[in-house]
MIDO-874480 format. One record per residue (C-alpha): x, y, z; residue number from 0. Coordinates in Angstrom, 1 decimal. Layout:
BEGIN
{x:X; y:Y; z:Z; resi:NUM}
...
//
This chain:
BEGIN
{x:-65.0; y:-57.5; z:69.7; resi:0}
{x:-61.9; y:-56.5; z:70.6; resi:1}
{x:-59.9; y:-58.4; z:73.5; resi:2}
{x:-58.6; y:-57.0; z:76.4; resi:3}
{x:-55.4; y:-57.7; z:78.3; resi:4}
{x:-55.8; y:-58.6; z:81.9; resi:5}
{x:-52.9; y:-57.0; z:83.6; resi:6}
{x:-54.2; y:-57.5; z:87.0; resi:7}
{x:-51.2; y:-58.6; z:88.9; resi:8}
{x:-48.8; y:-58.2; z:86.4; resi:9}
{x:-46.7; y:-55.8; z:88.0; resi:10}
{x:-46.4; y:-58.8; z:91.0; resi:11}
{x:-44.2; y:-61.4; z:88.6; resi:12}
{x:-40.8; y:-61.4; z:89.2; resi:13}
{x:-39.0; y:-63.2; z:86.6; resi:14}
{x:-38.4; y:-63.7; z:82.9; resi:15}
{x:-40.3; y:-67.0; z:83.2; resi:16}
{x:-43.1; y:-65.7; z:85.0; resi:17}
{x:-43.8; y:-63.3; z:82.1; resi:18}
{x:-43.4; y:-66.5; z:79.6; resi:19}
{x:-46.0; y:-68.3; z:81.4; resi:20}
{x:-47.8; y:-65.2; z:81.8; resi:21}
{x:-48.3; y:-64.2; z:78.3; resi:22}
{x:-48.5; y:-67.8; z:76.8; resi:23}
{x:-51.9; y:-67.8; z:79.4; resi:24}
{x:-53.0; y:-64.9; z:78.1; resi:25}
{x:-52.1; y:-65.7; z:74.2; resi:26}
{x:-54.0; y:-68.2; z:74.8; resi:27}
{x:-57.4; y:-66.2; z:76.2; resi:28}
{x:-57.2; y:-64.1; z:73.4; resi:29}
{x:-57.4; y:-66.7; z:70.7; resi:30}
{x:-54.5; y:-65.6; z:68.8; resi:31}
{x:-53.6; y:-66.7; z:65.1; resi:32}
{x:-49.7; y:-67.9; z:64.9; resi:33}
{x:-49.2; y:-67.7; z:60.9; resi:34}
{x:-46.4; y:-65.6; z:60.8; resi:35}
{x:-43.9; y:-67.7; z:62.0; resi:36}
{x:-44.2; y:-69.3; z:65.7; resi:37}
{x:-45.9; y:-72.1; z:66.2; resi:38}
{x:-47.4; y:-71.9; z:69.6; resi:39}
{x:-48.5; y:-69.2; z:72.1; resi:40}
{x:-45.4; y:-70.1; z:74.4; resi:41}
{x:-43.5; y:-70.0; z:71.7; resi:42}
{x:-44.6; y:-66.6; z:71.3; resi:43}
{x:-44.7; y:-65.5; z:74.5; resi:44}
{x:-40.7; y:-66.8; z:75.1; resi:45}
{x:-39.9; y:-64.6; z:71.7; resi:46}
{x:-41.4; y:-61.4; z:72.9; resi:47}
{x:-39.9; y:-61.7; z:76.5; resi:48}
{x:-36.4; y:-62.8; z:75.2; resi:49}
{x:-36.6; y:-59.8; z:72.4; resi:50}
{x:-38.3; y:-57.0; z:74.6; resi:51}
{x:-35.3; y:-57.3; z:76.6; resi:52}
{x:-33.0; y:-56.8; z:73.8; resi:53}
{x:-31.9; y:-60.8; z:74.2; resi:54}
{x:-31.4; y:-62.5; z:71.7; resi:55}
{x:-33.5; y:-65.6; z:70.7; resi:56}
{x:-30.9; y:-68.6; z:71.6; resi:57}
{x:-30.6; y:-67.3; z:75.7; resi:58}
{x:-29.9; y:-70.2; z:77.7; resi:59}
{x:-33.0; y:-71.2; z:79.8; resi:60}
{x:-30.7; y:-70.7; z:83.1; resi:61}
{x:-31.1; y:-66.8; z:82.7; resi:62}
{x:-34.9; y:-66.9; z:82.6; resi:63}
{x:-35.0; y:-67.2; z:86.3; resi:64}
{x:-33.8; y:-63.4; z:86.4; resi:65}
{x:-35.8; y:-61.5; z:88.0; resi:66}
{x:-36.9; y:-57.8; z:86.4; resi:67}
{x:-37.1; y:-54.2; z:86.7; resi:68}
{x:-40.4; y:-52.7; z:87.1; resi:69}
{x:-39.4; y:-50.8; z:84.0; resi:70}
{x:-38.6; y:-54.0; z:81.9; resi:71}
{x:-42.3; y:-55.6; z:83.5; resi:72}
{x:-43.8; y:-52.3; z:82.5; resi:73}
{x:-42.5; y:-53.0; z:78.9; resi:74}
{x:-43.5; y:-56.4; z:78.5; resi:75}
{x:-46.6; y:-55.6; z:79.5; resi:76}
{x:-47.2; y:-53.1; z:76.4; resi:77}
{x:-46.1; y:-55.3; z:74.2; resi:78}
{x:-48.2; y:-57.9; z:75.2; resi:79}
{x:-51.1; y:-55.2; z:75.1; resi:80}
{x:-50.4; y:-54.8; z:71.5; resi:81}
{x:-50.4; y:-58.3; z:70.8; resi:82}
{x:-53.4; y:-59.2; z:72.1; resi:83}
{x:-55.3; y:-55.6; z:71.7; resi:84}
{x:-54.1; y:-54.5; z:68.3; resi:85}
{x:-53.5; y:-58.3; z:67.1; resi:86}
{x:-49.8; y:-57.0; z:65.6; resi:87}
{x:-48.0; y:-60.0; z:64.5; resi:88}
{x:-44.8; y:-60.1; z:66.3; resi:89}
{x:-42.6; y:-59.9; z:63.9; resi:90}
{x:-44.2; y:-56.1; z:63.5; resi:91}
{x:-43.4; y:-55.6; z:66.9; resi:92}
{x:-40.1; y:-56.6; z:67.0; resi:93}
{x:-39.6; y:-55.7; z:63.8; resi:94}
{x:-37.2; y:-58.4; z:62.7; resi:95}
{x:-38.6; y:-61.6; z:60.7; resi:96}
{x:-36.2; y:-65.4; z:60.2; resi:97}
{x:-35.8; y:-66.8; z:56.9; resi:98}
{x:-33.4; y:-69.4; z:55.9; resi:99}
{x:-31.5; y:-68.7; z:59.7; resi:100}
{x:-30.9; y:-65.2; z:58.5; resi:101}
{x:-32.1; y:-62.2; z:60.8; resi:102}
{x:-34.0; y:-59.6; z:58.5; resi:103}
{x:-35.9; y:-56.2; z:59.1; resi:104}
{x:-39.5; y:-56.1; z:58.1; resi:105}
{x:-42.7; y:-53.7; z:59.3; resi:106}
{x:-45.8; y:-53.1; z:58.0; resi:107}
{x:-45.0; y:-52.3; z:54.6; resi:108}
{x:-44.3; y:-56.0; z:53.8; resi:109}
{x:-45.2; y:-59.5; z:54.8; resi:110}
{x:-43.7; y:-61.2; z:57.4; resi:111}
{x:-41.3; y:-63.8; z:55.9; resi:112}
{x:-43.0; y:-67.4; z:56.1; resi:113}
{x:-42.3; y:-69.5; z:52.7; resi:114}
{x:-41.4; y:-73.0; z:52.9; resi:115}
{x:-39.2; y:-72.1; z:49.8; resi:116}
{x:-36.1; y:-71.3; z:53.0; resi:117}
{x:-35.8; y:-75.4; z:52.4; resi:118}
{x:-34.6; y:-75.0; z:48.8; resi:119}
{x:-32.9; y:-72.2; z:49.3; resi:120}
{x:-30.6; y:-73.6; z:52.3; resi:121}
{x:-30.4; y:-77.0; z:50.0; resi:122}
{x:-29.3; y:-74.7; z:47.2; resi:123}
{x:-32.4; y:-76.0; z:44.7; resi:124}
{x:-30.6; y:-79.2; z:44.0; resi:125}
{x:-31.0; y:-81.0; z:42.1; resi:126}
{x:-32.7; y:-79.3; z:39.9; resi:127}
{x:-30.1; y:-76.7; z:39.8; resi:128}
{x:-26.1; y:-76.8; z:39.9; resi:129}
{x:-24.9; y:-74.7; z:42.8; resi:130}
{x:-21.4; y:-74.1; z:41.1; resi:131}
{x:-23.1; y:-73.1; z:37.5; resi:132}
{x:-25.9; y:-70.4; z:39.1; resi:133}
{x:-25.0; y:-67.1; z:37.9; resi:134}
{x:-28.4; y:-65.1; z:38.0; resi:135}
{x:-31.2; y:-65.0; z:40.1; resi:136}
{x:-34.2; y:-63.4; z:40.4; resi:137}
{x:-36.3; y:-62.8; z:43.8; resi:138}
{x:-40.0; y:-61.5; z:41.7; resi:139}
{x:-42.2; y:-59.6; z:44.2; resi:140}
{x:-39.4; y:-59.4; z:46.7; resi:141}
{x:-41.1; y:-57.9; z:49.5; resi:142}
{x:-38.2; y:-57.8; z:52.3; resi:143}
{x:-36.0; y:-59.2; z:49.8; resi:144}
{x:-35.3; y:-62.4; z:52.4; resi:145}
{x:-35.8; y:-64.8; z:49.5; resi:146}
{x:-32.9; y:-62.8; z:46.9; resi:147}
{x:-30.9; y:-62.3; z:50.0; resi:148}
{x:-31.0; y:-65.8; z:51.0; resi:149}
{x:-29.9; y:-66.5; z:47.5; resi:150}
{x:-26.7; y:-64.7; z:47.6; resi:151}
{x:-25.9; y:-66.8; z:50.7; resi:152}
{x:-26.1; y:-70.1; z:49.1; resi:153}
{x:-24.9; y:-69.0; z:45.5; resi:154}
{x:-21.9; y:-66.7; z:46.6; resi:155}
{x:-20.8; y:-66.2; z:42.7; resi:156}
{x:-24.3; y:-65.2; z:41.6; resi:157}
{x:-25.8; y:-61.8; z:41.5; resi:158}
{x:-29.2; y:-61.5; z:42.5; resi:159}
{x:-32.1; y:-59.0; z:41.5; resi:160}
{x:-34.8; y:-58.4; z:44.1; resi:161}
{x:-37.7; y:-57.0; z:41.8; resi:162}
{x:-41.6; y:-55.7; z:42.7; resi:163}
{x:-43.8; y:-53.3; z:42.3; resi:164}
{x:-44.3; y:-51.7; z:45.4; resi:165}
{x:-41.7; y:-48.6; z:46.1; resi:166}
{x:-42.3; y:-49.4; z:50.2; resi:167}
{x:-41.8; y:-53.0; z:49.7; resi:168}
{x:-38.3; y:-52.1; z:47.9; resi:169}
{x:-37.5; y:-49.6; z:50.8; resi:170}
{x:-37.7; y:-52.1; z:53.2; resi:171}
{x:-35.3; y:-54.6; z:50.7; resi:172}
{x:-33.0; y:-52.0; z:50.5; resi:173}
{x:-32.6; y:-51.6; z:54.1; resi:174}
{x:-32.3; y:-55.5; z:54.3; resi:175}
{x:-28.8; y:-55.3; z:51.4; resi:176}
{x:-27.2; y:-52.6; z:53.2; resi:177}
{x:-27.9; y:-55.0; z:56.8; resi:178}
{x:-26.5; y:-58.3; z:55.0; resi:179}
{x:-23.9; y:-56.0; z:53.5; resi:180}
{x:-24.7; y:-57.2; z:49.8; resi:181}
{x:-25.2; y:-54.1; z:47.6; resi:182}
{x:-22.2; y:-55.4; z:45.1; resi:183}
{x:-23.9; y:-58.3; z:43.8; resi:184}
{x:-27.9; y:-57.8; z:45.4; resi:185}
{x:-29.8; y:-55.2; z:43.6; resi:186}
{x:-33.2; y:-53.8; z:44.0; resi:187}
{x:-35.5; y:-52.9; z:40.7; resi:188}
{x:-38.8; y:-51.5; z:40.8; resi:189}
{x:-41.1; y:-53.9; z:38.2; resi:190}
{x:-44.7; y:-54.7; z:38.1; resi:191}
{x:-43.4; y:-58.2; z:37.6; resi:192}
{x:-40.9; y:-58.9; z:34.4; resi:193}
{x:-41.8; y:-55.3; z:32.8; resi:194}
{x:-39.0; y:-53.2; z:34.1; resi:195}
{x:-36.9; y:-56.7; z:33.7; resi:196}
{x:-36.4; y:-56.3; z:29.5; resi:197}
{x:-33.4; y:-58.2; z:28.1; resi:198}
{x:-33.2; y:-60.1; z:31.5; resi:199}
{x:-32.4; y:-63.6; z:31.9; resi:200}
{x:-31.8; y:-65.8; z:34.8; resi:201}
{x:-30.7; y:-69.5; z:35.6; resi:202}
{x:-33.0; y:-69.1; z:38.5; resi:203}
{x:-36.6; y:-67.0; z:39.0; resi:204}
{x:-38.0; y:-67.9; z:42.8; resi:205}
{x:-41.0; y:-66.1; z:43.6; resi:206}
{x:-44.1; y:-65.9; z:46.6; resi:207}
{x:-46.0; y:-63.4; z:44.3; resi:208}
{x:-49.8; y:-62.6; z:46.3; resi:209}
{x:-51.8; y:-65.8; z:46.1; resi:210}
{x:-55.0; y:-65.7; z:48.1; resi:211}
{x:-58.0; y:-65.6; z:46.4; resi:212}
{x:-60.9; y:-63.3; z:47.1; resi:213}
{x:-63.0; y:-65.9; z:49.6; resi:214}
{x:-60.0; y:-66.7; z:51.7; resi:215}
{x:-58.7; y:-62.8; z:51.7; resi:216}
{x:-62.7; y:-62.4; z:53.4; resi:217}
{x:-62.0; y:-65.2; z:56.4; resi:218}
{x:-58.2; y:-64.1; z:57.1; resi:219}
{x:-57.4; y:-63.7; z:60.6; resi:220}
{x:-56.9; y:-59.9; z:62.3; resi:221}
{x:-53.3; y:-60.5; z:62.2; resi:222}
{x:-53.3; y:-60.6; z:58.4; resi:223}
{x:-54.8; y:-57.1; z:58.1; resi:224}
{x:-51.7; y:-55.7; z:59.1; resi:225}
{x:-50.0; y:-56.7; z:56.3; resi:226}
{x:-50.2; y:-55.1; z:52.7; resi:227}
{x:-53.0; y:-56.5; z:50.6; resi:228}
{x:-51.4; y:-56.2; z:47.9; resi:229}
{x:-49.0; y:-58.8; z:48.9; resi:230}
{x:-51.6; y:-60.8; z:49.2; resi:231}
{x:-54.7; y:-60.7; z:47.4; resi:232}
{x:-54.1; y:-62.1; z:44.0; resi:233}
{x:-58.1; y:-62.0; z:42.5; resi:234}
{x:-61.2; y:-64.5; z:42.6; resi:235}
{x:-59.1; y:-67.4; z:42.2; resi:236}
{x:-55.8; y:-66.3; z:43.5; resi:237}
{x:-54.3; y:-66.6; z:40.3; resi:238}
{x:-54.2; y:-63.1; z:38.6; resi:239}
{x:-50.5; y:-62.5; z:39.5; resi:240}
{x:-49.3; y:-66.3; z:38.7; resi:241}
{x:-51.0; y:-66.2; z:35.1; resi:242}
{x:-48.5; y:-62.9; z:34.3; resi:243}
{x:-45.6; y:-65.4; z:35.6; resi:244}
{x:-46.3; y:-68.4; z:33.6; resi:245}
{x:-46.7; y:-66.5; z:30.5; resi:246}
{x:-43.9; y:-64.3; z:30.6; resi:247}
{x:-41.3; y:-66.5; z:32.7; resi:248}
{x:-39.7; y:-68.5; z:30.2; resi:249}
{x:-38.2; y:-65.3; z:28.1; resi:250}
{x:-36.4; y:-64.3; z:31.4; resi:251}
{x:-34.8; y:-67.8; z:32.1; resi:252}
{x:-31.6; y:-69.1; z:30.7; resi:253}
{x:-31.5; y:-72.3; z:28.4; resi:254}
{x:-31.0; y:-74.4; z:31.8; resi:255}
{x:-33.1; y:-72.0; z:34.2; resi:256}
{x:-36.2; y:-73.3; z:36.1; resi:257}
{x:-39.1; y:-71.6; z:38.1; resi:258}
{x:-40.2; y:-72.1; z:41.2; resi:259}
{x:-43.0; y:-70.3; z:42.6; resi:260}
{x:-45.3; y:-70.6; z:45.8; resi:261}
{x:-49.2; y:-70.1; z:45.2; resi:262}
{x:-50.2; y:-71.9; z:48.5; resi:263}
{x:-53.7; y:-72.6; z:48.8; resi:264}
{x:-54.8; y:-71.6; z:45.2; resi:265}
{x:-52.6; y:-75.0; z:43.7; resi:266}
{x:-56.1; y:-76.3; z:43.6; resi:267}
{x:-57.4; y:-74.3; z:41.0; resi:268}
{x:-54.4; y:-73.6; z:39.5; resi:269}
{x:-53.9; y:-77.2; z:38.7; resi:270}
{x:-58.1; y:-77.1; z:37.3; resi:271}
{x:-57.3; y:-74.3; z:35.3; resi:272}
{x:-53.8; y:-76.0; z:33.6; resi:273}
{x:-54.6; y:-79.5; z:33.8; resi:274}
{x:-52.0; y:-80.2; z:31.5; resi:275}
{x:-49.0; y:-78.3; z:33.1; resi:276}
{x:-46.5; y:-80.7; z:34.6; resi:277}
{x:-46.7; y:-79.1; z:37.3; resi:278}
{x:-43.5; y:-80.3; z:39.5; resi:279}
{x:-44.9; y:-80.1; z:43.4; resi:280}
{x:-42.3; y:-79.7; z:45.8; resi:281}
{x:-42.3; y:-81.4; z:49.3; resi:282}
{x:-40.4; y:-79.9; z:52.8; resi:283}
{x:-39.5; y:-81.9; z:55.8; resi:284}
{x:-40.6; y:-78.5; z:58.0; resi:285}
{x:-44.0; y:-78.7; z:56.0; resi:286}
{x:-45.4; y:-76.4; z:53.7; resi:287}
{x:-46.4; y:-76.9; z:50.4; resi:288}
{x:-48.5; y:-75.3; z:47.4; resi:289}
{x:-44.8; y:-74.6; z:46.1; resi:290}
{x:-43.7; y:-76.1; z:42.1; resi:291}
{x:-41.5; y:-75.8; z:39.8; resi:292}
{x:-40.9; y:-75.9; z:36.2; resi:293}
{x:-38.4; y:-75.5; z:33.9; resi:294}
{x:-37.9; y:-73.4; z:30.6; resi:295}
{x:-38.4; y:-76.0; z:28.2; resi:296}
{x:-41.5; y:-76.8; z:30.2; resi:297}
{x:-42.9; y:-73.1; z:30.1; resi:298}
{x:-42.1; y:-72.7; z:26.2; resi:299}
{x:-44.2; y:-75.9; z:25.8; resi:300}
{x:-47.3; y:-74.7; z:27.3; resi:301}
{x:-47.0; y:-71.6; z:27.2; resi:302}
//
């Protein structure tokens, strides 16, 4: 059933921080899902006032006291209709996601950035990997490319593929190298994972390829509908995508190169299926996990 919002009295509110209170209440009523990158329905509700209003995200508190136009209530209002009626992720709305503190463009056409894997990309993968010797890298099923693009920040001598199969998904990363102003050393290659990649090697391969399996892609929550399925649905186990990687990774890696690759929830099985893969689980002080790592001579040996 769908929800719907209760504007009654809306129009009455005066100030930013009414509509903050406002809409974490009604967040709230509506049971929303906050997976795609806030953490509460205040923090929502604070994101979508500051953003509406074309403000950006760090506004001092001292400003929320200002009071609005019935035009900027009117405005607020539909976009909190949306929310909560349409269950659009706000990131949609806004249509801007965070990774790694970098501001990037996303819509509907790929997922909203959410990977833990911003921690080893800020820390620059050490130590498993030498910052000043990182030449290649490869972002496999890019999506927005915020992963590859992240990369060139913290390796600024390294060129950087951003690879996947989708031709939206790769539209979108495009428009994400011209905003970060990377085209000479960021490039965007259309591959169903490493085919279109022949002759390619790289000292790093990072990937968040689709990972839920078929039970959990049955219980997601509205918000997830919005995004592409086939960034997300991987098979019965979750796996389908990840068996490609492991088999075919190790030819694409340089003699020091490692993987690292989310698979979330499905670890589980993944670990039943390849109980003697060392695999190498990763741990992040902002949480997350489901994220490992192996390296060449790892791959060759088992697979």
């Amino acid at each position: 059933m769908t929800v719907k919002l209760d504007t009654t009295g809306a129009l009455k509110l005066k100030t930013m921080l009414d509509f903050m209170r406002w809409g974490a209440s009604q967040f709230v009523i509506a049971d929303l899902s906050y997976s795609h990158g806030m953490s509460s329905p205040l923090d929502e509700a604070v994101y979508l006032v500051l953003r509406t209003l074309h403000l950006p995200v760090d506004t001092p508190e001292i400003y929320w006291q200002s009071k609005l136009t019935k035009e900027e209530k009117k405005s607020l209002i539909a976009i909190f209709k949306q929310r909560i009626e349409d269950r659009i992720p706000a990131a949609y709305l806004m249509k801007e996601g965070w990774f790694a503190g970098l501001q990037f463009y996303v819509d509907e056409r790929v997922l909203v950035p959410r990977s833990p894997i911003a921690e080893l990309v800020e820390s620059q993968f050490e130590p498993w990997a030498n910052p000043d010797e990182v030449e290649s890298v490869l972002d496999l099923c890019t999506g927005s490319g915020c992963i590859g693009i992240a990369c060139a920040y913290a390796f600024p001598l390294a060129n950087v593929d951003l690879s996947d199969v989708s031709e939206e998904a790769l539209e979108v990363a495009k428009i994400n190298i011209d905003q970060h102003d990377c085209a000479n050393r960021v490039t965007a290659i259309a591959s169903d994972l490493f085919v279109g990649l022949a002759g390619k090697r790289y000292d790093i391969i990072v990937s968040n390829p689709p990972y839920v399996d078929a039970e959990d892609m049955q219980g997601l929550a509205k918000e997830f509908h919005h995004e592409p399925e086939l960034g997300l649905s991987s098979g019965n186990k979750g796996l389908d995508c990840t068996r490609q990687i492991l088999k075919q990774a190790a030819s694409h890696l340089t003699e020091q190169g490692v993987l690292v690759l989310e698979v979330g929830n499905s670890q589980y099985a993944l670990v039943e299926e390849f109980p003697d893969v060392p695999f190498q689980w990763l741990e992040f002080e902002r949480g997350g996990d489901g994220v490992f790592l192996l390296t060449k001579q790892q791959l060759e040996d088992c697979f």
